[in-house]
C-alpha positions as CSV (number, residue, x, y, z in Angstrom):
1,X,139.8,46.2,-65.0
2,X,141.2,45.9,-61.6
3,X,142.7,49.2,-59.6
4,X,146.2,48.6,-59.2
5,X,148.2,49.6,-56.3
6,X,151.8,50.6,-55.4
7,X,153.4,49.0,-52.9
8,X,153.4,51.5,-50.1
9,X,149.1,51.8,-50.7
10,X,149.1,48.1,-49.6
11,X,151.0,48.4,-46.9
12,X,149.6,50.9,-45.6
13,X,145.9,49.2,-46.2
14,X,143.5,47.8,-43.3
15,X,143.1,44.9,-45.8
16,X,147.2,43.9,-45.6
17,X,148.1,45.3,-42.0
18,X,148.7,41.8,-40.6
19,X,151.1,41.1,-43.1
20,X,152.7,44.4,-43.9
21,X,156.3,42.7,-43.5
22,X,155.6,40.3,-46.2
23,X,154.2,43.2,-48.2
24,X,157.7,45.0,-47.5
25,X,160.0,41.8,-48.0
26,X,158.2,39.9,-51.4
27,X,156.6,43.3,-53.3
28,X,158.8,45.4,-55.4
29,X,159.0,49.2,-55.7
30,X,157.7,50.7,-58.2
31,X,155.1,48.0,-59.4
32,X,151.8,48.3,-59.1
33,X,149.6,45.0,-57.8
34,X,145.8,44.8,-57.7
35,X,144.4,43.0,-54.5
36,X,144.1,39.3,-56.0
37,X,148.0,39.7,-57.5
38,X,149.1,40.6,-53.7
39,X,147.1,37.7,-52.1
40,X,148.1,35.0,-54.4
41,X,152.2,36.4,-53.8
42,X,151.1,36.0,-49.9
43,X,149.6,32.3,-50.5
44,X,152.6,31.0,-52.5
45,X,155.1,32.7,-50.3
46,X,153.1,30.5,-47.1
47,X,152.7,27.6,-49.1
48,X,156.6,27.9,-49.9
49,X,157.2,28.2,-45.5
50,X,154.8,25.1,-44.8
């Protein structure tokens, strides 16, 4: 099983720091992610802007 995260623990990771403001604007409080959940939210979020 996958560690999940909150939120603020992503943000504040070296792993997300280039994309912190997408972390704030498409995550939810309160729910925790695990890495692959975050990246895939990232990638259809971009996909979405192309």
């Amino acid at each position: 099983m996958e560690t999940r995260y909150t939120k603020q623990e992503i943000k504040q990771s070296e792993k997300f720091k280039r994309n912190r403001d997408l972390i704030e604007a498409l995550l939810k409080d309160g729910i925790y992610y695990t890495t692959g959940e975050v990246l895939e939210i990232i990638e259809r979020f971009m996909e979405g802007c192309v």
